[in-house]
TIMI-2910 file (N, C-alpha, C, CB; in pm, 1 decimal, decimal comma, always signed):
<rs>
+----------+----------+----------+----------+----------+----------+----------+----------+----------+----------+----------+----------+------+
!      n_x !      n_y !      n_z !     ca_x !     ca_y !     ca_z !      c_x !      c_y !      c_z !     cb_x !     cb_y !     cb_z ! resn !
+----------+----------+----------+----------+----------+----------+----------+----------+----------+----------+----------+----------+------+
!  +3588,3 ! -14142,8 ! -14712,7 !  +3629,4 ! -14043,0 ! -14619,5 !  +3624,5 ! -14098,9 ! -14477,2 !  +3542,4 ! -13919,3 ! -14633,0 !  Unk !
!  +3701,8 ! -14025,8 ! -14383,0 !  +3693,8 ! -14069,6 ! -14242,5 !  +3614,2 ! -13966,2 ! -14169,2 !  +3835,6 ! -14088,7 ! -14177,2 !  Unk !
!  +3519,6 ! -14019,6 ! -14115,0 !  +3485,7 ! -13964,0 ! -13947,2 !  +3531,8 ! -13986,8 ! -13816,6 !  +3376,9 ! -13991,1 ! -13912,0 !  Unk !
!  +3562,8 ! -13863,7 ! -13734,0 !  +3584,8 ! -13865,5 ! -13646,4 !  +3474,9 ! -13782,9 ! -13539,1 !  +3700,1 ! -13841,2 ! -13664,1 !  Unk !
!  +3448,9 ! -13868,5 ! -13456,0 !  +3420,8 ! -13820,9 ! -13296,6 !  +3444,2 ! -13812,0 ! -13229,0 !  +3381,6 ! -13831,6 ! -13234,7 !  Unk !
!  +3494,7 ! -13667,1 ! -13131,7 !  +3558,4 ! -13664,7 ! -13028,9 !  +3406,4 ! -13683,2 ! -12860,8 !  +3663,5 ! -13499,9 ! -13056,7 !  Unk !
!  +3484,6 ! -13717,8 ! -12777,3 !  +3368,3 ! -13715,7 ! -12674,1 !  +3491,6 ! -13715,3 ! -12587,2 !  +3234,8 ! -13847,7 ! -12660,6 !  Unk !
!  +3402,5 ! -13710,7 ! -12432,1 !  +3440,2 ! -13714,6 ! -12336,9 !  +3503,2 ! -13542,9 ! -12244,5 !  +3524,9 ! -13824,4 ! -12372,0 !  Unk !
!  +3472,1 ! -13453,6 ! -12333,5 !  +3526,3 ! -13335,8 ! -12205,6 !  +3438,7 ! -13283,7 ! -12158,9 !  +3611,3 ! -13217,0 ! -12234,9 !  Unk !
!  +3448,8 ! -13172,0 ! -12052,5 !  +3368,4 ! -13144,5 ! -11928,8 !  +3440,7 ! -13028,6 ! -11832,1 !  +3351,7 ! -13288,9 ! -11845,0 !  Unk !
!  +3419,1 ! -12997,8 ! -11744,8 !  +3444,7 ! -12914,9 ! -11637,5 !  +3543,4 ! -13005,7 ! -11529,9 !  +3297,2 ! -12864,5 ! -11573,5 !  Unk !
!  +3642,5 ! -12927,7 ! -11478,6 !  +3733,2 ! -13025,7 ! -11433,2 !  +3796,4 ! -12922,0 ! -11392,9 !  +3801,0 ! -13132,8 ! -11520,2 !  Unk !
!  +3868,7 ! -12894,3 ! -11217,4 !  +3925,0 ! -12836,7 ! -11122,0 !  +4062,6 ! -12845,7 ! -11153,5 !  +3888,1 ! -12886,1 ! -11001,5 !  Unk !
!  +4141,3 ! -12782,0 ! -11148,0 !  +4314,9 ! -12740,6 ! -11180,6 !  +4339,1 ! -12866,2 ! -11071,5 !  +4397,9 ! -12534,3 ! -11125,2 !  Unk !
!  +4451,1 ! -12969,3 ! -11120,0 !  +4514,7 ! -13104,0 ! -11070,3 !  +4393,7 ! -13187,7 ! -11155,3 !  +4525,4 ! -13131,7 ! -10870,1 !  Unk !
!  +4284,5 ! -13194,8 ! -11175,9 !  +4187,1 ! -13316,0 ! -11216,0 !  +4225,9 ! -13377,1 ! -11334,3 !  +4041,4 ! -13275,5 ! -11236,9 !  Unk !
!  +4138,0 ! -13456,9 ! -11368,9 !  +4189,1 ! -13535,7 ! -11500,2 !  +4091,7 ! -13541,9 ! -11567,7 !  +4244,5 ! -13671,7 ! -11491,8 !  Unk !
!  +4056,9 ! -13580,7 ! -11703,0 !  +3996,8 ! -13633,4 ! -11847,9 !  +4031,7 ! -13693,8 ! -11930,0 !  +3969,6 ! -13572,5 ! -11917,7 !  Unk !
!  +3955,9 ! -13787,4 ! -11978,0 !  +3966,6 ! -13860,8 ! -12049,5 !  +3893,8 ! -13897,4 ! -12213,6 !  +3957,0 ! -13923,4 ! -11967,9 !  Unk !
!  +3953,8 ! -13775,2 ! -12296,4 !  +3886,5 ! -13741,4 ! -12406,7 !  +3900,6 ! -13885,2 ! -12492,6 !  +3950,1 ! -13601,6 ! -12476,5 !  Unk !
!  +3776,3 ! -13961,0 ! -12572,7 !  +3762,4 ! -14027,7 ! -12664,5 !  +3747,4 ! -13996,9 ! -12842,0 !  +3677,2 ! -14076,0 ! -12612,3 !  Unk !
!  +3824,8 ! -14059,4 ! -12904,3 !  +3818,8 ! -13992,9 ! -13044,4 !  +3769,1 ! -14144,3 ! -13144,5 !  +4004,8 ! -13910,4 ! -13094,5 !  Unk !
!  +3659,2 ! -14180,0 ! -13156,9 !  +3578,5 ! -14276,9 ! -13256,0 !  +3634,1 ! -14240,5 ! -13401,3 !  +3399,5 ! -14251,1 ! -13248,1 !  Unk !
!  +3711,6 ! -14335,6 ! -13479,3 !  +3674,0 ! -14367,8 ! -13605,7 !  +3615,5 ! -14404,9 ! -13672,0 !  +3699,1 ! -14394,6 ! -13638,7 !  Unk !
!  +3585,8 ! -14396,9 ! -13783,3 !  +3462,5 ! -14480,9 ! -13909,0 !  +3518,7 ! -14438,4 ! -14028,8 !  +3272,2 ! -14424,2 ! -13912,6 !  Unk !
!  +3523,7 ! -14509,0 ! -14146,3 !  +3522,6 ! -14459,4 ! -14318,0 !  +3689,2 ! -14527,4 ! -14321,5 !  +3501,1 ! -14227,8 ! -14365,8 !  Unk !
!  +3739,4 ! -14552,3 ! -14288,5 !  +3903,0 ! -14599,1 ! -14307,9 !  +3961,3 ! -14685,6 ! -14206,3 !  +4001,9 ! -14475,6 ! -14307,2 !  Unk !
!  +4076,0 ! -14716,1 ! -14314,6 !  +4185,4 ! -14852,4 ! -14181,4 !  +4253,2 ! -14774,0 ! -14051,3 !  +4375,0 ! -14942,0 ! -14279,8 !  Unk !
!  +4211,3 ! -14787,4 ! -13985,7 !  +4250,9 ! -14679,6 ! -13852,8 !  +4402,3 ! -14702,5 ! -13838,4 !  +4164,8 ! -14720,0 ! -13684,7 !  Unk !
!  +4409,5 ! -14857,0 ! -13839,2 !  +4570,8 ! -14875,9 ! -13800,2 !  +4691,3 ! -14788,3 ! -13915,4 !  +4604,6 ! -15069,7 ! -13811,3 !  Unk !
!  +4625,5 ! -14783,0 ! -13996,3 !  +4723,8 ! -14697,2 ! -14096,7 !  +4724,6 ! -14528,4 ! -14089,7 !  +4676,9 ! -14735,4 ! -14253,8 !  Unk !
!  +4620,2 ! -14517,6 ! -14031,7 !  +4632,1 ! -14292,6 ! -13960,7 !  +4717,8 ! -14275,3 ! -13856,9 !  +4463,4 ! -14202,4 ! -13865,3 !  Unk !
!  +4816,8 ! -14191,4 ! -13911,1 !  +4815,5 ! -14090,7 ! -13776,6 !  +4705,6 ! -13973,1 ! -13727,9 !  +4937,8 ! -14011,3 ! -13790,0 !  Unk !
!  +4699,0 ! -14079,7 ! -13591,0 !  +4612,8 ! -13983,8 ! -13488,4 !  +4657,8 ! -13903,9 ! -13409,0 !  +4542,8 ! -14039,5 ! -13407,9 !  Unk !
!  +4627,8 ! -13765,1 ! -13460,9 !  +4605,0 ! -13622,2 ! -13350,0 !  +4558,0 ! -13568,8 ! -13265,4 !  +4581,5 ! -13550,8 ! -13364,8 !  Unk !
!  +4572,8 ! -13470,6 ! -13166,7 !  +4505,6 ! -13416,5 ! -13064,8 !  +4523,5 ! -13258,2 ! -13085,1 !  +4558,1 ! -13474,0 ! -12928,4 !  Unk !
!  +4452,0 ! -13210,0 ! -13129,9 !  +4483,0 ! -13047,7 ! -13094,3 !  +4388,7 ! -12987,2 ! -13003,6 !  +4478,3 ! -12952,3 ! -13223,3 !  Unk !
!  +4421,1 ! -12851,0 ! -12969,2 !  +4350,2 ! -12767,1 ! -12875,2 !  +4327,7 ! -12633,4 ! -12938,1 !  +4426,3 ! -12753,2 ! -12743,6 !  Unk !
!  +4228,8 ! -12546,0 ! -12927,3 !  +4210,0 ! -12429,3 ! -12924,1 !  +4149,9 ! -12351,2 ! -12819,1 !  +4161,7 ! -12415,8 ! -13011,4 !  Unk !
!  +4192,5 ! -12241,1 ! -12778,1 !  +4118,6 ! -12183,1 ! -12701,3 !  +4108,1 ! -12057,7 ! -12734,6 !  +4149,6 ! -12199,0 ! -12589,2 !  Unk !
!  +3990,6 ! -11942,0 ! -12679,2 !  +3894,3 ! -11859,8 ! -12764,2 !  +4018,2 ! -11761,6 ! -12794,8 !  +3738,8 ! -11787,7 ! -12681,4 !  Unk !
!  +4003,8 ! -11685,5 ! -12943,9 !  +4093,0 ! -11638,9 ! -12943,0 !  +4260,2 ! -11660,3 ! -13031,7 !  +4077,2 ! -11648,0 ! -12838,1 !  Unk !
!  +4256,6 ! -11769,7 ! -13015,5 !  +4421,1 ! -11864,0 ! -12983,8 !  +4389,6 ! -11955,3 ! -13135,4 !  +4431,4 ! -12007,8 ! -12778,9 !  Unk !
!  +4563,2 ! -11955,3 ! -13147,3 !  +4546,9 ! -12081,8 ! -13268,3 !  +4545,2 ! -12189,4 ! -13231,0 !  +4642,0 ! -12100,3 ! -13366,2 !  Unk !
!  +4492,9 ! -12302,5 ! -13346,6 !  +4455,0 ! -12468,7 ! -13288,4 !  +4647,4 ! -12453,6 ! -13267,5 !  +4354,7 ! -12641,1 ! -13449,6 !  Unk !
!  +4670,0 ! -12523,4 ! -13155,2 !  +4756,6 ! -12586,9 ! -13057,4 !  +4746,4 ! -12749,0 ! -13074,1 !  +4712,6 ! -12537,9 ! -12907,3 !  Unk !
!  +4867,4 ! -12798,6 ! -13129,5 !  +4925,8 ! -12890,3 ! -13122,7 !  +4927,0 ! -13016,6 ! -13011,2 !  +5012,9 ! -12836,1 ! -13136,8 !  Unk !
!  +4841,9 ! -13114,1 ! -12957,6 !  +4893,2 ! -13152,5 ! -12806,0 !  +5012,4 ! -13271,0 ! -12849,3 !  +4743,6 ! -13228,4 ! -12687,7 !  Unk !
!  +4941,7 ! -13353,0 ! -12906,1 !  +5033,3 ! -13505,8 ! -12900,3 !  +4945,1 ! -13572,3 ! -13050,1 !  +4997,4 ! -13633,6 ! -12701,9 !  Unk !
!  +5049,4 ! -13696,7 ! -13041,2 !  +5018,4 ! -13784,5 ! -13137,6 !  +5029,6 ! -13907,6 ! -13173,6 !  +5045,5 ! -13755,0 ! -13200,8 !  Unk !
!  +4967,5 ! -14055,0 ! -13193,4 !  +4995,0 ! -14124,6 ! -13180,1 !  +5036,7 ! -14178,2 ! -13352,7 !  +4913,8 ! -14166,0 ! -13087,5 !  Unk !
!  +5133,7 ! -14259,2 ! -13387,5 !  +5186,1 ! -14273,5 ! -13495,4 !  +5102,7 ! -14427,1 ! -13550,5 !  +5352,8 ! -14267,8 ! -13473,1 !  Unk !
!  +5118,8 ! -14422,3 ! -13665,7 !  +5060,4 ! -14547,5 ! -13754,5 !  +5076,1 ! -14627,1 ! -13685,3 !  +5110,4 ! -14590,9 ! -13880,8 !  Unk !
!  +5008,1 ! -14715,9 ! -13702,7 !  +5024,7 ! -14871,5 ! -13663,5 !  +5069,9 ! -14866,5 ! -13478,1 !  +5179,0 ! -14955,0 ! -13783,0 !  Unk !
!  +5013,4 ! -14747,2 ! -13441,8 !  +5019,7 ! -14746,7 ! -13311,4 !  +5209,6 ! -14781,2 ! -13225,2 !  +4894,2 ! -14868,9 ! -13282,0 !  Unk !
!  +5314,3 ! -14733,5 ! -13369,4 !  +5418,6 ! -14744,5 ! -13321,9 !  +5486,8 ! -14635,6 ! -13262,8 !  +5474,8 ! -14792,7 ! -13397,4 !  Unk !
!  +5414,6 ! -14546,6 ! -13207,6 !  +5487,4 ! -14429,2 ! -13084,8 !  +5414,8 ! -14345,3 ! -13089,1 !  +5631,0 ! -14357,8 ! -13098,1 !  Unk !
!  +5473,2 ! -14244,6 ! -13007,1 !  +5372,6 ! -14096,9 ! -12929,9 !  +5490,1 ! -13985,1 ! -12967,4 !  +5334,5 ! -14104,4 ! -12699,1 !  Unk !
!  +5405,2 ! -13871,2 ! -12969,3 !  +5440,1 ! -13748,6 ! -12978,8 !  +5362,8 ! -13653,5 ! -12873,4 !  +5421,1 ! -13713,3 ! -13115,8 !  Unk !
!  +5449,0 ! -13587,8 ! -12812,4 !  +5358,3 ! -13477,6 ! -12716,3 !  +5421,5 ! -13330,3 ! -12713,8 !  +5353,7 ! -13531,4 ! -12544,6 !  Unk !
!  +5360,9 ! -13269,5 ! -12770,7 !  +5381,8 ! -13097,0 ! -12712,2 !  +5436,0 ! -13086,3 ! -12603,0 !  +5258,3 ! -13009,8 ! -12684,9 !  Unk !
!  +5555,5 ! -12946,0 ! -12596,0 !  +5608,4 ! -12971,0 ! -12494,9 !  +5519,1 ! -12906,8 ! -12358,9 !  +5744,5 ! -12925,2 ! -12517,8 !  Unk !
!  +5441,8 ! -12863,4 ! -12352,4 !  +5335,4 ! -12791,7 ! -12291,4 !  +5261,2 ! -12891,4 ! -12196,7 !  +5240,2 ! -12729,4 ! -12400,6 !  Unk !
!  +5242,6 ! -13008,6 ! -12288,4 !  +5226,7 ! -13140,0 ! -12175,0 !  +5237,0 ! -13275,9 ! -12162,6 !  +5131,7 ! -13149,1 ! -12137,7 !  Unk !
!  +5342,6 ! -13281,7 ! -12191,2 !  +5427,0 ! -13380,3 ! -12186,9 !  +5465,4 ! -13407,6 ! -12037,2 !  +5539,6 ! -13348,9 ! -12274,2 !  Unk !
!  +5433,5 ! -13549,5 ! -12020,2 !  +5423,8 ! -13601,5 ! -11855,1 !  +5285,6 ! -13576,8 ! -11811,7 !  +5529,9 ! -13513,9 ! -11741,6 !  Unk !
!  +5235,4 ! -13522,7 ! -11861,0 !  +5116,3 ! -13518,4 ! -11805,1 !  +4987,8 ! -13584,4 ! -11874,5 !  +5098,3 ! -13390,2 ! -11784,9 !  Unk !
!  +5003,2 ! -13574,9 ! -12053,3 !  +4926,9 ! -13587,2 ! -12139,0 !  +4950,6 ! -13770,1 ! -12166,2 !  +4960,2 ! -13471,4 ! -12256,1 !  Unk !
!  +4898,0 ! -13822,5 ! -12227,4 !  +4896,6 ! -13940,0 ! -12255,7 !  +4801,2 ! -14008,9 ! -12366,9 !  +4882,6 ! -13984,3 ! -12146,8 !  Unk !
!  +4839,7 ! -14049,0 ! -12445,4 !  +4787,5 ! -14109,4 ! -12579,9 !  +4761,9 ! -14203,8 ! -12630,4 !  +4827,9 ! -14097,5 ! -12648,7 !  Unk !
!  +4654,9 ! -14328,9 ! -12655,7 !  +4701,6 ! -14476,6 ! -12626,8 !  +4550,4 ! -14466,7 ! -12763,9 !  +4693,6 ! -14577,6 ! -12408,8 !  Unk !
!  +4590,9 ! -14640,6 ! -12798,4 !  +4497,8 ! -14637,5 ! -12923,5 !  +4424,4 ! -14756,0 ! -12841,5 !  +4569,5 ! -14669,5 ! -13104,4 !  Unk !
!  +4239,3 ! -14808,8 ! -12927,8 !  +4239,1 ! -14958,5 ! -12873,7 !  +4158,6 ! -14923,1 ! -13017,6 !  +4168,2 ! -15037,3 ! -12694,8 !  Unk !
!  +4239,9 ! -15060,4 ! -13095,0 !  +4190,0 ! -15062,2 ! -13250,6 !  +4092,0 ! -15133,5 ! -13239,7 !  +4279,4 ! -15116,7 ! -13364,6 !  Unk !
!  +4090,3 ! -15252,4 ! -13160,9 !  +3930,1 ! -15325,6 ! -13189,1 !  +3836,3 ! -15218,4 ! -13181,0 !  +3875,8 ! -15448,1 ! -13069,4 !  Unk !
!  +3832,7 ! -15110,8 ! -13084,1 !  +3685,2 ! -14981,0 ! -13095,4 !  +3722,4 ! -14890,7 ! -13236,2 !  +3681,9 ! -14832,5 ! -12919,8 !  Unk !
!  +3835,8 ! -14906,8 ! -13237,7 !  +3880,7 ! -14751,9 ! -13390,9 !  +3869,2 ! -14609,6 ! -13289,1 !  +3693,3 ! -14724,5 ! -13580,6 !  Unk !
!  +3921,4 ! -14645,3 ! -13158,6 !  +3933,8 ! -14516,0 ! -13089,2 !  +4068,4 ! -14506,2 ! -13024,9 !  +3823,5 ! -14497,6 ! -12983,9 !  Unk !
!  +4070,4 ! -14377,2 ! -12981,9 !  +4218,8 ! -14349,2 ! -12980,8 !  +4205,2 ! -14242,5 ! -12850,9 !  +4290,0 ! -14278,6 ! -13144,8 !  Unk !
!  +4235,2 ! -14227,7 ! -12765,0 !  +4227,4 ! -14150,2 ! -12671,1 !  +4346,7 ! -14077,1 ! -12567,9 !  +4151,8 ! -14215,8 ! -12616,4 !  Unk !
!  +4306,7 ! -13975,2 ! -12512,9 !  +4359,3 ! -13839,5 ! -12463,7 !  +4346,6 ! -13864,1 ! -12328,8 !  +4282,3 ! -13704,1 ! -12511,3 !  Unk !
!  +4450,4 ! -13916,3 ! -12249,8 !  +4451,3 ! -13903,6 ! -12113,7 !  +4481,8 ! -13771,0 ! -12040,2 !  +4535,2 ! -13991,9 ! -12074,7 !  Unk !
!  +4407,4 ! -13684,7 ! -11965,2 !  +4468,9 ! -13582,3 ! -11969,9 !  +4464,0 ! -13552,5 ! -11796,6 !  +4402,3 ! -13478,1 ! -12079,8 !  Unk !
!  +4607,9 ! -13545,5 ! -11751,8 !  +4640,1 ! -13534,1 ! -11593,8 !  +4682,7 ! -13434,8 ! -11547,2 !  +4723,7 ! -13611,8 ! -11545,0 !  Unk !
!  +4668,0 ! -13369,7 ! -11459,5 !  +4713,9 ! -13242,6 ! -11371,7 !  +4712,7 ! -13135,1 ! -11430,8 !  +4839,2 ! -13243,7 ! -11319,6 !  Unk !
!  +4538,2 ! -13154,2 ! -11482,9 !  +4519,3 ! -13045,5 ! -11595,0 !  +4518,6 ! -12869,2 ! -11488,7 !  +4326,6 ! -13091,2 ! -11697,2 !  Unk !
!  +4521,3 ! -12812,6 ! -11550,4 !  +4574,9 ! -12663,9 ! -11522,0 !  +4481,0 ! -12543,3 ! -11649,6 !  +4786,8 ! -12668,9 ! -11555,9 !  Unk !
!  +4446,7 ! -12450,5 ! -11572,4 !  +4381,3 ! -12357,7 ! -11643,6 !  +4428,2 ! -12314,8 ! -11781,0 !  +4375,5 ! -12256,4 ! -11568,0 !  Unk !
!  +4557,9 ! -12375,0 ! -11810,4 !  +4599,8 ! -12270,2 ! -11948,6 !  +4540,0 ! -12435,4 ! -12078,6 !  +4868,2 ! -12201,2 ! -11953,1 !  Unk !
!  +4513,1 ! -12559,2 ! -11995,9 !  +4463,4 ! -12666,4 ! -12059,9 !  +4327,9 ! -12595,9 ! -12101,7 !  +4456,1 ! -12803,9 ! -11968,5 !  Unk !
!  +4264,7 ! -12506,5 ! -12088,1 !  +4110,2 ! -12504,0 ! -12117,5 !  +4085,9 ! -12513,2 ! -12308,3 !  +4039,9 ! -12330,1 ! -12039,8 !  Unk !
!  +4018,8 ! -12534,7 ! -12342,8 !  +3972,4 ! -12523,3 ! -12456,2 !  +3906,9 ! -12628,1 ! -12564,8 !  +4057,8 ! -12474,1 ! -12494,6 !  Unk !
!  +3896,1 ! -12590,5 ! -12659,5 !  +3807,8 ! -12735,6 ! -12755,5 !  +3908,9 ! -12800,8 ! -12813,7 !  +3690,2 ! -12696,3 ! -12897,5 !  Unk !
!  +3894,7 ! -12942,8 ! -12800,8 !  +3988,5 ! -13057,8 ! -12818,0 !  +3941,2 ! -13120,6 ! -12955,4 !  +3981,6 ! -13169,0 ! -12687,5 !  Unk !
!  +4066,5 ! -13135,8 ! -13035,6 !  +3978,8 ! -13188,8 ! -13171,0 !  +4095,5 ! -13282,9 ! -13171,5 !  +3939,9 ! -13075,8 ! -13331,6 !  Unk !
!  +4026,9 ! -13424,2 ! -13238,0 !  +4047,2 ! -13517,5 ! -13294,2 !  +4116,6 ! -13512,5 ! -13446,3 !  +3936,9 ! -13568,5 ! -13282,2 !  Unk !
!  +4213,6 ! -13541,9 ! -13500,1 !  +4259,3 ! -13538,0 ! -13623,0 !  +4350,5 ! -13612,2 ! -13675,7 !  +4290,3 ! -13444,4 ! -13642,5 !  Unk !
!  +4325,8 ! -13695,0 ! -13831,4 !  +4370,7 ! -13796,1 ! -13879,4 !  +4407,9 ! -13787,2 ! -14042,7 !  +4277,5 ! -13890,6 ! -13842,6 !  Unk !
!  +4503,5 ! -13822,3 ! -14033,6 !  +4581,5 ! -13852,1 ! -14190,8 !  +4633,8 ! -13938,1 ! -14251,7 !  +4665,8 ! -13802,2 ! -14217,3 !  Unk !
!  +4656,2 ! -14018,4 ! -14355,3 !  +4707,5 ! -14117,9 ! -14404,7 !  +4853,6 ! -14097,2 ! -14340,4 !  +4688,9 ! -14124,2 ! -14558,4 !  Unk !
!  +4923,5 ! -14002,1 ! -14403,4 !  +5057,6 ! -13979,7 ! -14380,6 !  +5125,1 ! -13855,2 ! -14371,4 !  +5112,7 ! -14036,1 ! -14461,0 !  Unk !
!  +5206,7 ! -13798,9 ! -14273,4 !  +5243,2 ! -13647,0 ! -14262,8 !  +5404,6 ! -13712,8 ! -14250,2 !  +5161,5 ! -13532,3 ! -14106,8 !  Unk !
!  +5467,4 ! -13600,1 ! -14322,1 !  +5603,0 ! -13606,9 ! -14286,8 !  +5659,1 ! -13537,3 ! -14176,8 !  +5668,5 ! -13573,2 ! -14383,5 !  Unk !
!  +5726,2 ! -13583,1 ! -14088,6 !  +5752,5 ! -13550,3 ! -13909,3 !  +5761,9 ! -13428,9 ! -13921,2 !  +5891,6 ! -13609,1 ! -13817,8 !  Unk !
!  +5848,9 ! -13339,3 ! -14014,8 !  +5869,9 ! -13204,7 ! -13940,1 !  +5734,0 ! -13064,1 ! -13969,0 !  +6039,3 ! -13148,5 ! -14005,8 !  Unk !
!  +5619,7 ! -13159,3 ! -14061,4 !  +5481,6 ! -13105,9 ! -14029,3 !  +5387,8 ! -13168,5 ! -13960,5 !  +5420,7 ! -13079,4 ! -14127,8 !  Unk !
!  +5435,1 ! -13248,2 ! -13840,3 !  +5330,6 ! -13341,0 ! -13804,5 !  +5252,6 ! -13219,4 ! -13682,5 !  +5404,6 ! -13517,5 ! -13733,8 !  Unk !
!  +5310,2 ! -13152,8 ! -13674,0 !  +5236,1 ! -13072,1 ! -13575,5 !  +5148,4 ! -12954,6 ! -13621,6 !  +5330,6 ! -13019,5 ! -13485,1 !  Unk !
!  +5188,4 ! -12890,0 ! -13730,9 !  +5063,2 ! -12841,6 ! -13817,7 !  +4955,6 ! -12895,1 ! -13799,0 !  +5072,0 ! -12853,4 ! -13946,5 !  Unk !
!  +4807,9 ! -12830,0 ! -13816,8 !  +4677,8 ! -12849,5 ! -13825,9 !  +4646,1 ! -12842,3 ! -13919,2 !  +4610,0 ! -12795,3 ! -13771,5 !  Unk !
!  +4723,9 ! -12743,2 ! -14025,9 !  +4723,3 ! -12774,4 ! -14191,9 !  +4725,7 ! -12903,6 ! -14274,5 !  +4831,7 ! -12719,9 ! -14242,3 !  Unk !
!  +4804,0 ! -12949,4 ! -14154,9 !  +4810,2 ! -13065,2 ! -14241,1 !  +4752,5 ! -13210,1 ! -14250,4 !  +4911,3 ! -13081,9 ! -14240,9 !  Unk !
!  +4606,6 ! -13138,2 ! -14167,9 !  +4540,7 ! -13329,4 ! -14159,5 !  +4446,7 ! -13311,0 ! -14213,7 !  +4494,5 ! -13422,5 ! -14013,5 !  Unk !
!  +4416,4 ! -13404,3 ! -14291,2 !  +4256,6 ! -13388,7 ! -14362,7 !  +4162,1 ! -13379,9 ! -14274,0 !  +4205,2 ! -13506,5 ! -14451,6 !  Unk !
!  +4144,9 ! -13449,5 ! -14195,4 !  +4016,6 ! -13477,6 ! -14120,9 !  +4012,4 ! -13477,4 ! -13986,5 !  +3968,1 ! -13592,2 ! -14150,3 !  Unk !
!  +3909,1 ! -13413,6 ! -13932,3 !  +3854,2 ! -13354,8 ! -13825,4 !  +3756,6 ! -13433,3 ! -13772,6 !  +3808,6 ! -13235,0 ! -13851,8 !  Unk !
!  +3761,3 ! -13404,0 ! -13629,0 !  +3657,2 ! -13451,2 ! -13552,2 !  +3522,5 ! -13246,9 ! -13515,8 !  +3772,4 ! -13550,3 ! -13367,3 !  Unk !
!  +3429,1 ! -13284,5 ! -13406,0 !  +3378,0 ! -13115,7 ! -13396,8 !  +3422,9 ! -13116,5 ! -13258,5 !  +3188,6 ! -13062,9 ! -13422,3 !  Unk !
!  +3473,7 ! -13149,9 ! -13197,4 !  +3566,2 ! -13103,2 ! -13083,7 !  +3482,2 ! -13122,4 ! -12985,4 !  +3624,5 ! -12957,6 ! -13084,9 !  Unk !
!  +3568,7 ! -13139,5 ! -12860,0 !  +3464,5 ! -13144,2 ! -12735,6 !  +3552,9 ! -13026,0 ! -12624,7 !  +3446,2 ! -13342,3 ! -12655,6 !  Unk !
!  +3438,4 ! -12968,9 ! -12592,9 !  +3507,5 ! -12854,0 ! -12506,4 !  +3558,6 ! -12903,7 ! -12395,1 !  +3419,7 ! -12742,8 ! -12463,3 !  Unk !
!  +3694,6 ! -12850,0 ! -12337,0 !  +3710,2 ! -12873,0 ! -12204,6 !  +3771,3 ! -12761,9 ! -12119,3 !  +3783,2 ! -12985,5 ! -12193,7 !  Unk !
!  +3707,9 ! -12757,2 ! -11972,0 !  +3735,6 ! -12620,5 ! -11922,6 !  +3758,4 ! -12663,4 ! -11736,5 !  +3578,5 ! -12496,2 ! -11970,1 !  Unk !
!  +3891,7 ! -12625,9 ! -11736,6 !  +3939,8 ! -12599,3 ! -11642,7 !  +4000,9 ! -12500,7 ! -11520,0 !  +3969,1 ! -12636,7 ! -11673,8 !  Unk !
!  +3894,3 ! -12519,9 ! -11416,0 !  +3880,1 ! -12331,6 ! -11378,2 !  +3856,1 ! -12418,9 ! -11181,7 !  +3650,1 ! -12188,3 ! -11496,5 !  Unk !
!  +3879,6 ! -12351,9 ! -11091,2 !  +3859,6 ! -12307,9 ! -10961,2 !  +3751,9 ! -12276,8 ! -10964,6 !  +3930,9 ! -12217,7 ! -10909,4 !  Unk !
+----------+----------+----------+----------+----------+----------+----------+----------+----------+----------+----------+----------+------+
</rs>
C-alpha cells in the first residue's frame, strides 16, 4: 500500500502564498498519478490539479489555474502544491491523492483514487 503525507499549510492573508508538501512511501512514485484536492466545511472534496505519471504533465481546476502550480522531485517521493494569490474561497483541507491509473475523463473524481493523505488545513482570511 501507499502512504501519503501532506504538510505544509497554515494561515495566509488573501494575495499570499503556500507551499503544500505531499511525501510518498509503499510504491514506485514515478508510476502514480498525483492529486490535490480541497474541501471546505460543509462542501464536497474539490478537485485542484494534477500531476500525471512519470511526471509527464499537469492538470488544474479551472478555479486555479495560473495561480496553482504542481511540480514533482522524485529523488524525495514528494510532489508539491504551489499555491499563489491565494484568496478566501482557497480556504480549506488539502489532501494529497494517488493512483496507479485513472482514465482522464475521471481523473477529477475523488472516487477514484485509492489513497489518501490526512490533509493539511489551509485558511485564508484578512
Amino acid at each position: 500500500q501507499v502512504q501519503l503525507v501532506e504538510s505544509g499549510g497554515g494561515l495566509v492573508q488573501p494575495g499570499g502564498s503556500l507551499r503544500l508538501s505531499c511525501e510518498a512511501s509503499g510504491g514506485s512514485f514515478g508510476s502514480y498519478v498525483m492529486a490535490w484536492f480541497r474541501q471546505a466545511p460543509g462542501k464536497d472534496r474539490e478537485f485542484v490539479g494534477l500531476s500525471r505519471r512519470f511526471n509527464s504533465g499537469t492538470t488544474y481546476a479551472d478555479s486555479v489555474k495560473g495561480r496553482f502550480t504542481i511540480t514533482r522531485d522524485s529523488a524525495k517521493n514528494t510532489v508539491y502544491l504551489q499555491m499563489n494569490s491565494l484568496q478566501p474561497e482557497d480556504t480549506g483541507v488539502y489532501y494529497c491523492a494517488a493512483d496507479r491509473q485513472i482514465i482522464t475523463s475521471s481523473s477529477r473524481r475523488a472516487d477514484q483514487y485509492d489513497y489518501w493523505g490526512q490533509g493539511t488545513q489551509v485558511t485564508v482570511t484578512s
